[in-house]
OpenMM code with the backbone's topology and positions (N, CA, C; nanometers):
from openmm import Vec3, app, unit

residues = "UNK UNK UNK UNK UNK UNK UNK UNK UNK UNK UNK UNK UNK UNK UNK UNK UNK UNK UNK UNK UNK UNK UNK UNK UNK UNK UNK UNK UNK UNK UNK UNK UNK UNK UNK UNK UNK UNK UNK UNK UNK UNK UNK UNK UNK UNK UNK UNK UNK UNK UNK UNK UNK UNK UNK UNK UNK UNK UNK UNK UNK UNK UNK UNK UNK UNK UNK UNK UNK UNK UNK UNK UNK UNK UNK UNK UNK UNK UNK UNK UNK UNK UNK UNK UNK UNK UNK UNK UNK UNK UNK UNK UNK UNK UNK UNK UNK UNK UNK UNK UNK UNK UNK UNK UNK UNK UNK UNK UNK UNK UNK UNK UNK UNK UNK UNK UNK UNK UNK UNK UNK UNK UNK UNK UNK UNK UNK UNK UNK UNK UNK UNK UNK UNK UNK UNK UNK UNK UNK UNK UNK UNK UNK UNK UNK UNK UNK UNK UNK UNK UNK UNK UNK UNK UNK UNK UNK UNK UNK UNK UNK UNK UNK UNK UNK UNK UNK UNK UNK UNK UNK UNK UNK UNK UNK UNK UNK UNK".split()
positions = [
    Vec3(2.1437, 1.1290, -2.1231),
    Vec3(2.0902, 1.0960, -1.9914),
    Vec3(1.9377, 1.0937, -1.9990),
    Vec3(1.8844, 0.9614, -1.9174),
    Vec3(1.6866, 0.9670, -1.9666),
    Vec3(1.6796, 1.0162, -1.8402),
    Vec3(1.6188, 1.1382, -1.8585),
    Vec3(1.4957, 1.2073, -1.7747),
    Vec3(1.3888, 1.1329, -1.6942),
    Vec3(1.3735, 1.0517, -1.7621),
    Vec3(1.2209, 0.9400, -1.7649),
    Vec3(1.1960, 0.8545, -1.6240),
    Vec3(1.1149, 0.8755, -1.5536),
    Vec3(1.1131, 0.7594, -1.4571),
    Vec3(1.0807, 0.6137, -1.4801),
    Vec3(1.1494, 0.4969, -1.4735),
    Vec3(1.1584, 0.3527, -1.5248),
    Vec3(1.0955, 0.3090, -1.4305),
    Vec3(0.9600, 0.2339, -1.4554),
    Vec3(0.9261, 0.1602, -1.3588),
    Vec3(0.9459, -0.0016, -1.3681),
    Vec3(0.9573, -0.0801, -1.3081),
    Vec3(0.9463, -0.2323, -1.2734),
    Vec3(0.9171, -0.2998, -1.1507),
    Vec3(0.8289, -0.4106, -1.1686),
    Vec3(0.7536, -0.4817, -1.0488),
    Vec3(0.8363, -0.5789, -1.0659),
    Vec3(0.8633, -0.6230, -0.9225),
    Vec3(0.9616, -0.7289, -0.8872),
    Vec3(0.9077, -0.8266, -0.7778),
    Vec3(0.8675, -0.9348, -0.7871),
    Vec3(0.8681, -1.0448, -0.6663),
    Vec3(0.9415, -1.0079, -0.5288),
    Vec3(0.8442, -0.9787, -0.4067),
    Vec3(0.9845, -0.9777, -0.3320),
    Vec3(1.0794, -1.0802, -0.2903),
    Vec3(1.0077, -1.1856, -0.3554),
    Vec3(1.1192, -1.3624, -0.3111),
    Vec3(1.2081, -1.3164, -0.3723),
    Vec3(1.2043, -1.2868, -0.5152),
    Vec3(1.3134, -1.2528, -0.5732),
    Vec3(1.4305, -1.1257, -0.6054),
    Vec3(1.3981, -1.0841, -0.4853),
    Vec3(1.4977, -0.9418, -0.4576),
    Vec3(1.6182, -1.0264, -0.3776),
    Vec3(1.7637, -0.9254, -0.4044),
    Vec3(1.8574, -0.9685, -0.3890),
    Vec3(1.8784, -0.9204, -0.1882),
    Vec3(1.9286, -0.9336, -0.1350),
    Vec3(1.9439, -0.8785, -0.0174),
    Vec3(1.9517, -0.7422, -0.0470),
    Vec3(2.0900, -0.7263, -0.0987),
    Vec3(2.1272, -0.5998, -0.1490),
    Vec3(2.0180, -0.5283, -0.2112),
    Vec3(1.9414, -0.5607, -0.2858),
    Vec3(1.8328, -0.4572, -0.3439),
    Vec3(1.7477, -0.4440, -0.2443),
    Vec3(1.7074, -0.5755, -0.1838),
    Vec3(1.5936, -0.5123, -0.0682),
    Vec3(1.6593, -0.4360, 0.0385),
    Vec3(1.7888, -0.4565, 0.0904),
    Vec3(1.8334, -0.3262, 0.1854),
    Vec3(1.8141, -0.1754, 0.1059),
    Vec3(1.8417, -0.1548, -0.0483),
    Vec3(1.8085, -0.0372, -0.0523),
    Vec3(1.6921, -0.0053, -0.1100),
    Vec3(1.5680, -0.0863, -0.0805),
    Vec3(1.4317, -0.0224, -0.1057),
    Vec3(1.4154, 0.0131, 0.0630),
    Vec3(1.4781, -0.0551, 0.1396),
    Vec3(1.4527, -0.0580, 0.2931),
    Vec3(1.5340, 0.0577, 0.3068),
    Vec3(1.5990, 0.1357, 0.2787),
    Vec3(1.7290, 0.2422, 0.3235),
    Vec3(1.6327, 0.3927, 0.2407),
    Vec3(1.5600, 0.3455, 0.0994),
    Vec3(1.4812, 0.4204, 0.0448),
    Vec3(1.3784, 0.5019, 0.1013),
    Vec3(1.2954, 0.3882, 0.1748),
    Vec3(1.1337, 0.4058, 0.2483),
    Vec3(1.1996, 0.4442, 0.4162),
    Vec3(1.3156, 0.3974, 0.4678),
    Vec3(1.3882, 0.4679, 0.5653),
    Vec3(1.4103, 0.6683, 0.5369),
    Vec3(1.5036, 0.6389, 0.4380),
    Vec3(1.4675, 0.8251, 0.3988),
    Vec3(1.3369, 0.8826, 0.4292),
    Vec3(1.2863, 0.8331, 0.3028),
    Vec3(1.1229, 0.9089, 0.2553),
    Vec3(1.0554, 0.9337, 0.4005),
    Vec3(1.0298, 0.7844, 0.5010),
    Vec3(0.9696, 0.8148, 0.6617),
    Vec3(1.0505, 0.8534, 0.7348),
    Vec3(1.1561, 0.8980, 0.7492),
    Vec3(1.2695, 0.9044, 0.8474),
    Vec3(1.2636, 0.8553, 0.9668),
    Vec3(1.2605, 0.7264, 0.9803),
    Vec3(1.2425, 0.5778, 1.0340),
    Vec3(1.2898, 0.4643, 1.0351),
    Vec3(1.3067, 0.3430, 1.0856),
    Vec3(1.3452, 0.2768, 1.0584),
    Vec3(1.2488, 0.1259, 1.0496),
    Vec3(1.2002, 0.1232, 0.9642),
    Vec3(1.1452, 0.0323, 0.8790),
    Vec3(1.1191, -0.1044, 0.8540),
    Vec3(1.2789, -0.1431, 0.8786),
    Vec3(1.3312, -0.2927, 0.8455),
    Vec3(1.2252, -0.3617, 0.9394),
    Vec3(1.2121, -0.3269, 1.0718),
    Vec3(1.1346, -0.4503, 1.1007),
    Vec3(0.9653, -0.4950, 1.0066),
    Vec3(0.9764, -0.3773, 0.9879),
    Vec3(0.8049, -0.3813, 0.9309),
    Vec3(0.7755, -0.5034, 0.8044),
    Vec3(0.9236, -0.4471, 0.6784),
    Vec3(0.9676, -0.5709, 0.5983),
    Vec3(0.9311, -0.6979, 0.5911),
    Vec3(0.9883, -0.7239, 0.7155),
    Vec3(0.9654, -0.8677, 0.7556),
    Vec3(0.8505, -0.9076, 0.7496),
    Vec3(0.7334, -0.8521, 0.7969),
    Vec3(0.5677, -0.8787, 0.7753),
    Vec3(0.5109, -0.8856, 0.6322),
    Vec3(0.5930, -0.7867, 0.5238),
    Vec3(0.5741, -0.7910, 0.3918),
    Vec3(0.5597, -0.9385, 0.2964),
    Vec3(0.4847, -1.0586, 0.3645),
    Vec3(0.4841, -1.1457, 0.3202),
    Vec3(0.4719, -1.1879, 0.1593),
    Vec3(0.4997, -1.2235, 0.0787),
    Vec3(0.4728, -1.2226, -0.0994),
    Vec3(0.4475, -1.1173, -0.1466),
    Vec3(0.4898, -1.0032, -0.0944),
    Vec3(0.5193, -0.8713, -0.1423),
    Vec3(0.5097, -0.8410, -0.3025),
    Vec3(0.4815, -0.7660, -0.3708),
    Vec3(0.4906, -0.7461, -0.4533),
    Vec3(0.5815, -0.5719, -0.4508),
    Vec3(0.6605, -0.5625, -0.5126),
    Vec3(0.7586, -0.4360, -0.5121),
    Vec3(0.7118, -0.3491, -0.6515),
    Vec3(0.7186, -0.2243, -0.6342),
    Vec3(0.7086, -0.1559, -0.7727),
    Vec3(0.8247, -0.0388, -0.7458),
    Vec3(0.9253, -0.0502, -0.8323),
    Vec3(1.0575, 0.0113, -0.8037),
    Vec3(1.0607, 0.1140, -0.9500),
    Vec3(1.0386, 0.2506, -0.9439),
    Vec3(1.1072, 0.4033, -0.9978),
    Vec3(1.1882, 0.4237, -0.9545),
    Vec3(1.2927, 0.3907, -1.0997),
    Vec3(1.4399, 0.4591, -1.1248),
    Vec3(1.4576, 0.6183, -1.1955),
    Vec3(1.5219, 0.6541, -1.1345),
    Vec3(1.5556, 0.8126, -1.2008),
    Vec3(1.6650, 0.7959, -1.2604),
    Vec3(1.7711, 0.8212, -1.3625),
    Vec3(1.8924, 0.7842, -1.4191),
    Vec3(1.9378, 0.6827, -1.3689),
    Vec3(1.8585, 0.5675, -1.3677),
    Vec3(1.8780, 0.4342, -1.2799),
    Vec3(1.9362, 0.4351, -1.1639),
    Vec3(1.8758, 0.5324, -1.0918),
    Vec3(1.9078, 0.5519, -0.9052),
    Vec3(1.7844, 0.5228, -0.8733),
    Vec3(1.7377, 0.4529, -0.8032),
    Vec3(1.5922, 0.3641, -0.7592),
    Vec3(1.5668, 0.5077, -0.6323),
    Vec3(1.4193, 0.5957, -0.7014),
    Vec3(1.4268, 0.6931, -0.5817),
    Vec3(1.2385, 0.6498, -0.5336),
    Vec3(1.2088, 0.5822, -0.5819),
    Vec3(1.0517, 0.5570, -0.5477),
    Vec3(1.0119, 0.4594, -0.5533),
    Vec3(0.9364, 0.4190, -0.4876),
    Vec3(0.8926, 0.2610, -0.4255),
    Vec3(0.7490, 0.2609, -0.3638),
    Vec3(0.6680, 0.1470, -0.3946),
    Vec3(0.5119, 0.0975, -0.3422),
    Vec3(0.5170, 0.0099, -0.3508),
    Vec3(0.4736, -0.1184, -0.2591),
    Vec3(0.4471, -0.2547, -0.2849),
    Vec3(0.3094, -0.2871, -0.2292),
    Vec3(0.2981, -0.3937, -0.3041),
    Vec3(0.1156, -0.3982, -0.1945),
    Vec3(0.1099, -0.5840, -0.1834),
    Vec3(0.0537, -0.6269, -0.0965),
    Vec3(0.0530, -0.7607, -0.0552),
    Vec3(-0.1109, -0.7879, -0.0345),
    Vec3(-0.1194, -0.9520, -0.0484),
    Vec3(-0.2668, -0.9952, -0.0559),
    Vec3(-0.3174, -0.9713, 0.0668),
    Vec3(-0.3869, -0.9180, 0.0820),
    Vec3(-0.5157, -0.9461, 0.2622),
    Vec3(-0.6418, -0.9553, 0.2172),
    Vec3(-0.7365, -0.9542, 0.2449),
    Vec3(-0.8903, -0.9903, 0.2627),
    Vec3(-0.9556, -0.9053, 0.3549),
    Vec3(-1.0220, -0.7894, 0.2847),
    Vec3(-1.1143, -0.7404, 0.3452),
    Vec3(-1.2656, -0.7518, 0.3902),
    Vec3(-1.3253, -0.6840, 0.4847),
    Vec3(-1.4292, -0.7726, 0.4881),
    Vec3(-1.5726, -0.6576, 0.5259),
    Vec3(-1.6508, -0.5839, 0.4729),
    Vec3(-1.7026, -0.5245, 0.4833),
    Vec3(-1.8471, -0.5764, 0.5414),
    Vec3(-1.8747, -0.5320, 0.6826),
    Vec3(-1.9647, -0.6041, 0.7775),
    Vec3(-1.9802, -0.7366, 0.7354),
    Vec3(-2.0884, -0.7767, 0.7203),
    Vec3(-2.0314, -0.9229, 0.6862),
    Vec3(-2.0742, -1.0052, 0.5523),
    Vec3(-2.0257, -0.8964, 0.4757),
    Vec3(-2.0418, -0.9277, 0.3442),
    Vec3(-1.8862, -1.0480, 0.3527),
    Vec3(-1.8981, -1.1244, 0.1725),
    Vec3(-1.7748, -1.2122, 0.1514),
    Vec3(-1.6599, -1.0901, 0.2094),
    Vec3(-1.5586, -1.1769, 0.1644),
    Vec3(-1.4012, -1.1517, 0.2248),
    Vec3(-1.3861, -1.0631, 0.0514),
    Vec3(-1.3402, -0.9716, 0.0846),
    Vec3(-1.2341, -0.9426, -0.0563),
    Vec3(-1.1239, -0.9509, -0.0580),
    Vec3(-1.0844, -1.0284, -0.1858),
    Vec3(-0.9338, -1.0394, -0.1936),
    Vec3(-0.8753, -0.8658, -0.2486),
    Vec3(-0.7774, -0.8263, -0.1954),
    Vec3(-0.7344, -0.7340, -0.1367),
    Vec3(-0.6371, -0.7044, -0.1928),
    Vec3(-0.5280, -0.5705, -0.2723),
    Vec3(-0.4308, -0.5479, -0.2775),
    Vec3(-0.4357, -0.4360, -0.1577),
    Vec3(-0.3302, -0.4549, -0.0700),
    Vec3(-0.3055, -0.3264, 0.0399),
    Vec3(-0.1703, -0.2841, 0.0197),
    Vec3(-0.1343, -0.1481, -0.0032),
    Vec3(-0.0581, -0.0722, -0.0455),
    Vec3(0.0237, -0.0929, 0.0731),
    Vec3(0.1465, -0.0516, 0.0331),
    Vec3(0.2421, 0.0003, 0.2063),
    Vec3(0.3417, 0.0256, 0.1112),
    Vec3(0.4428, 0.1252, 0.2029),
    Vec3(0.5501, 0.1539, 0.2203),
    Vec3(0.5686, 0.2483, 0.0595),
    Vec3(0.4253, 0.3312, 0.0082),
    Vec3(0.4471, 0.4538, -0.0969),
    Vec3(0.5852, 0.5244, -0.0389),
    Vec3(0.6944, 0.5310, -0.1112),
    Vec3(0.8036, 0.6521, -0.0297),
    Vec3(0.8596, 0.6896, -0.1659),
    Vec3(0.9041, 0.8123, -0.1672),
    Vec3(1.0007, 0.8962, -0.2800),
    Vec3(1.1122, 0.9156, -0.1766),
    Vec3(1.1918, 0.9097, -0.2604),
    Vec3(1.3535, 0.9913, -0.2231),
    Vec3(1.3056, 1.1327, -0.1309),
    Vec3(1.3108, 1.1662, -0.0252),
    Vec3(1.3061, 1.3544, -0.0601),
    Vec3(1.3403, 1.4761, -0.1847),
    Vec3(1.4869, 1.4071, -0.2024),
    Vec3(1.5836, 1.5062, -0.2847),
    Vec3(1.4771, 1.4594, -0.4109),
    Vec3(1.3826, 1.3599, -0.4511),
    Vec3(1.3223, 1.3817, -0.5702),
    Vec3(1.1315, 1.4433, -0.5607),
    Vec3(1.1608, 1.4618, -0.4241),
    Vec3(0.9445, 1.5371, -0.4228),
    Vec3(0.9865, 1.5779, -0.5165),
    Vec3(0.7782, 1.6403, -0.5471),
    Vec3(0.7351, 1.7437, -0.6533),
    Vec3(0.7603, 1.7144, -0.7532),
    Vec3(0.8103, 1.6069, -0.7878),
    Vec3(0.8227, 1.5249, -0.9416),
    Vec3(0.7270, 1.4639, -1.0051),
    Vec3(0.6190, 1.4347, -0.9512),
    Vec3(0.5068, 1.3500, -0.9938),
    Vec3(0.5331, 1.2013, -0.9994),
    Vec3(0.6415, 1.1957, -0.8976),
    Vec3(0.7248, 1.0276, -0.9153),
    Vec3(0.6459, 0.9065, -0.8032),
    Vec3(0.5792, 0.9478, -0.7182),
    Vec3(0.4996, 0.8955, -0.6480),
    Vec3(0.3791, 0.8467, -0.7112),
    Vec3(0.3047, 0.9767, -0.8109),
    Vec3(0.1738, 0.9867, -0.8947),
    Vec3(0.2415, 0.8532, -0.9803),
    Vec3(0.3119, 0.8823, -1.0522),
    Vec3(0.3623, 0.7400, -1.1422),
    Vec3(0.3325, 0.6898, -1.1051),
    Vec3(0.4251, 0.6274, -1.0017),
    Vec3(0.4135, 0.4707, -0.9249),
    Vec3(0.3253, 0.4112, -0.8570),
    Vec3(0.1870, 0.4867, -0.8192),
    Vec3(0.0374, 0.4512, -0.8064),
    Vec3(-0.0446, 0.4365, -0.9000),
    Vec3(0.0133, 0.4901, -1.0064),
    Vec3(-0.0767, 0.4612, -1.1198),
    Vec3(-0.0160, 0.3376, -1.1571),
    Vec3(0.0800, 0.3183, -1.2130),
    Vec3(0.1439, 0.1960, -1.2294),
    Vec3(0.0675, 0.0730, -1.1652),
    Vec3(0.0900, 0.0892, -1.0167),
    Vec3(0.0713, 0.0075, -0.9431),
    Vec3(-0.0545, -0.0242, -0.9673),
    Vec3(-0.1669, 0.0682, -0.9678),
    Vec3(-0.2999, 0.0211, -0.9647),
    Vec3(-0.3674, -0.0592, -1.0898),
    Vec3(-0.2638, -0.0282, -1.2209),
    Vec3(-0.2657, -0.1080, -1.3788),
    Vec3(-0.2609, -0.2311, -1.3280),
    Vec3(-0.1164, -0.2714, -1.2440),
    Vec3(-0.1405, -0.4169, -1.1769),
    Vec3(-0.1646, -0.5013, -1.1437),
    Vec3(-0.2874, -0.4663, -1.0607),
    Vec3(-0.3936, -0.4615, -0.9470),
    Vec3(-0.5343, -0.5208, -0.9978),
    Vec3(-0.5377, -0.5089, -1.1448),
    Vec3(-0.6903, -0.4768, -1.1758),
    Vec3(-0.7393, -0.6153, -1.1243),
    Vec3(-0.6954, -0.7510, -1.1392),
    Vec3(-0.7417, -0.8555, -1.0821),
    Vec3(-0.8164, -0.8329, -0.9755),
    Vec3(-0.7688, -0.7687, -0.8741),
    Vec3(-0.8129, -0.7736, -0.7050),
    Vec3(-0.9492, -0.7091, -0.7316),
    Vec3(-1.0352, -0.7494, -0.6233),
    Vec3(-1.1616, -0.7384, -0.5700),
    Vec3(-1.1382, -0.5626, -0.5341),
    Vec3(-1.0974, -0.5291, -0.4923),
    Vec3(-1.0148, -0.4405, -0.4152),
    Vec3(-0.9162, -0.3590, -0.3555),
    Vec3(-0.8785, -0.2458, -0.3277),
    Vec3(-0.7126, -0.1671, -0.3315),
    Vec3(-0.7351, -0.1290, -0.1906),
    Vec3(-0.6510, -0.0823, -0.0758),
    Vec3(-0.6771, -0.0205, 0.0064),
    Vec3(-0.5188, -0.0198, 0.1050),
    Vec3(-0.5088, 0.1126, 0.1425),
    Vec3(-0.4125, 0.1972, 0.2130),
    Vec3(-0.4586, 0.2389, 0.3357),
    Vec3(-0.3210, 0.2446, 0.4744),
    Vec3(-0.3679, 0.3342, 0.4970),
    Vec3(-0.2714, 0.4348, 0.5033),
    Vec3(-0.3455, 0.5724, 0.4629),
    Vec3(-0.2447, 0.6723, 0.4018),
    Vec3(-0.1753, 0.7935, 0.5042),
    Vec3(-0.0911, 0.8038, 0.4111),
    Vec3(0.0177, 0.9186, 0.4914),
    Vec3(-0.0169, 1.0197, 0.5086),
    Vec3(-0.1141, 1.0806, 0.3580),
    Vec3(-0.1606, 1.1635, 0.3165),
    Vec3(-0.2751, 1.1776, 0.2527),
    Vec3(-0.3745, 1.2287, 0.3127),
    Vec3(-0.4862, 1.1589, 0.2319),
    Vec3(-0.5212, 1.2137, 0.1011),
    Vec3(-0.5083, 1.3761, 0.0763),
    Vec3(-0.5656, 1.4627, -0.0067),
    Vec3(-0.4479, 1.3974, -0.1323),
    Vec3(-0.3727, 1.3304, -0.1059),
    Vec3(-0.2292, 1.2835, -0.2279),
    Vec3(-0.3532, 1.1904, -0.2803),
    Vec3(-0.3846, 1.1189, -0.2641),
    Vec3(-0.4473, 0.9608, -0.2700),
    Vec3(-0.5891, 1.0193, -0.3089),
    Vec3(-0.6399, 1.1253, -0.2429),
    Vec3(-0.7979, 1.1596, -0.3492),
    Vec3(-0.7602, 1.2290, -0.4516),
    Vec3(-0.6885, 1.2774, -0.4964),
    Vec3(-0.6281, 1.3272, -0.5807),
    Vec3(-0.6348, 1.1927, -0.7535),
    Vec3(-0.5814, 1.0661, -0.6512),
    Vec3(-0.5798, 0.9724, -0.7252),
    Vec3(-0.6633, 0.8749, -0.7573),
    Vec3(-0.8206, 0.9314, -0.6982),
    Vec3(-0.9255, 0.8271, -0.7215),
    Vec3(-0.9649, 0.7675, -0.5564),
    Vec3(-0.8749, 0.7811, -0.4557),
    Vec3(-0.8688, 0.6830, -0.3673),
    Vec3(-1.0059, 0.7341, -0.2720),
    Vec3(-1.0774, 0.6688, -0.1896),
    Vec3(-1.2132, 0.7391, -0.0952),
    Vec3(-1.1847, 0.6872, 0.0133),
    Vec3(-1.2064, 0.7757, 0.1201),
    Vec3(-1.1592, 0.7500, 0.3075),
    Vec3(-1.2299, 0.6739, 0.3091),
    Vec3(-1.2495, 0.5828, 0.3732),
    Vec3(-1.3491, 0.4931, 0.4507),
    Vec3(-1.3740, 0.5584, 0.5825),
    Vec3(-1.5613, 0.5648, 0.5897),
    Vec3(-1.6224, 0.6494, 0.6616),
    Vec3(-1.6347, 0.5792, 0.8191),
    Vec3(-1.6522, 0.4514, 0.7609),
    Vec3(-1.6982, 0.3527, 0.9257),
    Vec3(-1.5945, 0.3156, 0.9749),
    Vec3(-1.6699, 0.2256, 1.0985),
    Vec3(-1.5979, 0.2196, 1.1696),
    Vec3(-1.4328, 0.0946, 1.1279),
    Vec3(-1.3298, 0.0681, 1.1790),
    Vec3(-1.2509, -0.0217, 1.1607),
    Vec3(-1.1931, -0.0892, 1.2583),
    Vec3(-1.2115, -0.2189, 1.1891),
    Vec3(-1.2079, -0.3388, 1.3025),
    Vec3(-1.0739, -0.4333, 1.2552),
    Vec3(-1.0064, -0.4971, 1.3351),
    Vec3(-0.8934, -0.6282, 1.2945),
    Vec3(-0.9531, -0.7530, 1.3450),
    Vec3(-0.9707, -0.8584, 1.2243),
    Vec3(-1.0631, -0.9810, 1.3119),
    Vec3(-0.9483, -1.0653, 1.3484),
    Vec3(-0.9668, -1.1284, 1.4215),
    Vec3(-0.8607, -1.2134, 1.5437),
    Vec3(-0.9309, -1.3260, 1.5797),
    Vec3(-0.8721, -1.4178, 1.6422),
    Vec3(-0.9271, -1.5348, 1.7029),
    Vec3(-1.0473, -1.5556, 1.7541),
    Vec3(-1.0569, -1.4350, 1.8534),
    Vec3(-1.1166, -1.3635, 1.9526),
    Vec3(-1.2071, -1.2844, 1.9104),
    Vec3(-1.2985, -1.2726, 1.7921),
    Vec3(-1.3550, -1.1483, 1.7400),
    Vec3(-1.2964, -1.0548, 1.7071),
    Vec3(-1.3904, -0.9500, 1.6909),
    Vec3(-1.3384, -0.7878, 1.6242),
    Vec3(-1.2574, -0.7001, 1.7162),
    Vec3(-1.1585, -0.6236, 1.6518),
    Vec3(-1.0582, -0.5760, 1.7856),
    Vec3(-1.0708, -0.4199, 1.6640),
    Vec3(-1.1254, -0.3418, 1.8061),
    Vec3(-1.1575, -0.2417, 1.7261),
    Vec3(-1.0133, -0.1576, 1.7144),
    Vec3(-1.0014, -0.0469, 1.6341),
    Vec3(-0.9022, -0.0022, 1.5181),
    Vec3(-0.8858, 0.1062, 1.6337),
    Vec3(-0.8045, 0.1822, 1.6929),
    Vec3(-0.7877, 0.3382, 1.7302),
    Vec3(-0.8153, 0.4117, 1.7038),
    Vec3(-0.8684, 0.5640, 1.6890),
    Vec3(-0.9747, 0.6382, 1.6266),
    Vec3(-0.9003, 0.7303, 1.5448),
    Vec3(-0.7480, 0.7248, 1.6092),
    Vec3(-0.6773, 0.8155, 1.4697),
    Vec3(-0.6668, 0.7076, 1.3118),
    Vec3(-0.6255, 0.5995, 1.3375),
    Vec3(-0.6425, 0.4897, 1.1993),
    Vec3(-0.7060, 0.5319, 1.0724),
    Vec3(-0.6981, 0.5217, 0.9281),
    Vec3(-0.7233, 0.5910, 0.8641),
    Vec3(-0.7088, 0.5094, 0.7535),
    Vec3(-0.8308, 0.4490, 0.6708),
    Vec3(-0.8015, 0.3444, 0.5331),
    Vec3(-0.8513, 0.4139, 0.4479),
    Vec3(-0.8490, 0.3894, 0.3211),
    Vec3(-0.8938, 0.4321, 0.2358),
    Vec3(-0.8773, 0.2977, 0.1663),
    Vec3(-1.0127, 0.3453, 0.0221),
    Vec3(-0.9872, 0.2201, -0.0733),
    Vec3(-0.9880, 0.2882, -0.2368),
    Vec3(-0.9542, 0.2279, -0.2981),
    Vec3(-0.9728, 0.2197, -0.4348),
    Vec3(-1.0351, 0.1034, -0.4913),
    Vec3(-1.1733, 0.1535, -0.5790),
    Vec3(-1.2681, 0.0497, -0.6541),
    Vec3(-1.2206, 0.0203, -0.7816),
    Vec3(-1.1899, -0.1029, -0.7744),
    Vec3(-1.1342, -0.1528, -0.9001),
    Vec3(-1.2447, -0.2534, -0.9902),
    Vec3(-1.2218, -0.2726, -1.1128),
    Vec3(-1.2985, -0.3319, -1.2283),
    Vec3(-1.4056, -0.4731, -1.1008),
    Vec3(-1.3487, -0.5423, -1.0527),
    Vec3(-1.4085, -0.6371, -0.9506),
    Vec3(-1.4487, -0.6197, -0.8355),
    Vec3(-1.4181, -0.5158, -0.7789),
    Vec3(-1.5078, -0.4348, -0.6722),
    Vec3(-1.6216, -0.4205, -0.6838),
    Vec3(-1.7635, -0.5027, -0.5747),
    Vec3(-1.8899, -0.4886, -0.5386),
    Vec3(-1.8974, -0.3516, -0.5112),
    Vec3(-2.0754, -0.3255, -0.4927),
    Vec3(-2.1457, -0.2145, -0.4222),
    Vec3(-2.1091, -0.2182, -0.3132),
    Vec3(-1.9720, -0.1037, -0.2640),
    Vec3(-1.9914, -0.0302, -0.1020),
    Vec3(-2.0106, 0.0917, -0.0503),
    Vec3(-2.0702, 0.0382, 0.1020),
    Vec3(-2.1213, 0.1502, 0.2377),
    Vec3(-2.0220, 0.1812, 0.2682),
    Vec3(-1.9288, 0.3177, 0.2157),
    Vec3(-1.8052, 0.3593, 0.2583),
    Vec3(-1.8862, 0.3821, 0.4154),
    Vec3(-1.9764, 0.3828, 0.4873),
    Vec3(-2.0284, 0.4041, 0.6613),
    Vec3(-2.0030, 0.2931, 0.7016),
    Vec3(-2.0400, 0.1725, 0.6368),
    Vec3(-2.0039, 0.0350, 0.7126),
    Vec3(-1.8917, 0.0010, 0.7689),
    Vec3(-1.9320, -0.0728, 0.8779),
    Vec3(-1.7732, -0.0937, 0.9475),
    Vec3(-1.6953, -0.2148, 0.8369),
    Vec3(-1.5694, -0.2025, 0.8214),
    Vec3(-1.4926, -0.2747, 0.7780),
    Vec3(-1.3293, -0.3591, 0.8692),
    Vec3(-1.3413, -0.4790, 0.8229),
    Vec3(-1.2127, -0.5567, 0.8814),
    Vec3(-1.1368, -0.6263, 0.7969),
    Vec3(-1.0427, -0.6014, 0.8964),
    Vec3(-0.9334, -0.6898, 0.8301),
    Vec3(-0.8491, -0.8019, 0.8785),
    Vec3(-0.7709, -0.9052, 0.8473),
    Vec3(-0.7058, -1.0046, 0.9485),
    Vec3(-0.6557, -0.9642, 0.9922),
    Vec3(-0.5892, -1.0315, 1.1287),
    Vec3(-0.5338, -0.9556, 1.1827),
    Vec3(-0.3841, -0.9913, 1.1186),
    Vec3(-0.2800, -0.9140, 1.1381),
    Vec3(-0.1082, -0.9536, 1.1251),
    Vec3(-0.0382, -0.8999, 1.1785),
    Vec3(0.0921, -0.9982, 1.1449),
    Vec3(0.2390, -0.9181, 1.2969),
    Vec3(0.2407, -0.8137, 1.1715),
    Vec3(0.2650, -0.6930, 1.2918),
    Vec3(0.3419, -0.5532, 1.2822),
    Vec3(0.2145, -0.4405, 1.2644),
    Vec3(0.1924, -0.3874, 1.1703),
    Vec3(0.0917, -0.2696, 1.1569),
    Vec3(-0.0283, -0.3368, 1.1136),
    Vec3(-0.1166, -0.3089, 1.2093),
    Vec3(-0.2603, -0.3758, 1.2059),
    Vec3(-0.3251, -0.3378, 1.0301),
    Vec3(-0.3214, -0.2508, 1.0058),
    Vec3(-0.3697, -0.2153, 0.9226),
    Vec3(-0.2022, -0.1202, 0.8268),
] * unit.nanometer
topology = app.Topology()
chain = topology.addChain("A")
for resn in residues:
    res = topology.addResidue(resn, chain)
    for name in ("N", "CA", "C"):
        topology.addAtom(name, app.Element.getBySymbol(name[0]), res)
């Protein structure tokens, strides 16, 4: 029996129903929530799926957006969502995997950014709060963020000089603004 956690990145075009109901039944556990609608917004998703004795107990995917730090260019963007472990597998370091993984990925992007569940998990891993303010740009201008909201980023190999104080935005999209 392998001990080992197996990781693999998967297209989400190319997930089966069946597999995407149980990354969706997965990240349902881990938030004890229900999820599925959020999915749907997961446009060209990218999936990163940890197997434990090939029982899929951990999952991160991150999708393209464009960030935009005052009004510097747009960065092309990996934004994290839906980090979840099994419960029955915390304290494994199976989450730590699958961000590291994920961020090997990534190195293309301008940019990484979450917003997190937990923050002290994620500085742990390199990741820095963003200090300013946060905005969603819209048709209509800047639509400012709620004051509990909470991003963080990770600077990757193509990541410019930033004012973690500067306000930062993002497009806007259906379901979780950020």
């Amino acid at each position: 029996m392998n001990n080992q956690l197996t990781i693999r990145v998967v297209q989400g075009a190319s997930l089966s129903e069946a597999a995407r109901n149980h990354i969706i039944a997965l990240c349902n556990k881990a938030y004890n929530e229900d999820l599925a609608p959020l999915f749907h917004t997961f446009v060209g998703a990218s999936h990163v799926l940890g197997y434990y004795n090939s029982l899929l107990v951990s999952h991160a995917l991150w999708v393209n957006r464009y960030l935009q730090v005052g009004n510097a260019p747009l960065l092309h963007t990996a934004y994290i969502e839906a980090v979840a472990t099994d419960p029955v597998y915390h304290r494994r370091g199976f989450a730590t995997a699958i961000m590291k993984y994920l961020v090997n990925e990534i190195q293309d992007y301008e940019l990484a950014a979450l917003s997190p569940f937990d923050v002290a998990f994620y500085e742990r891993l390199g990741w820095e709060l963003w200090r300013g303010p946060l905005y969603i740009r819209t048709n209509n201008g800047l639509l400012s963020s709620p004051a509990d909201e909470q991003v963080m980023i990770l600077r990757l190999p193509k990541t410019p000089p930033l004012n973690l104080s500067a306000p930062i935005s993002a497009e806007w999209r259906e379901g979780e603004l950020w």
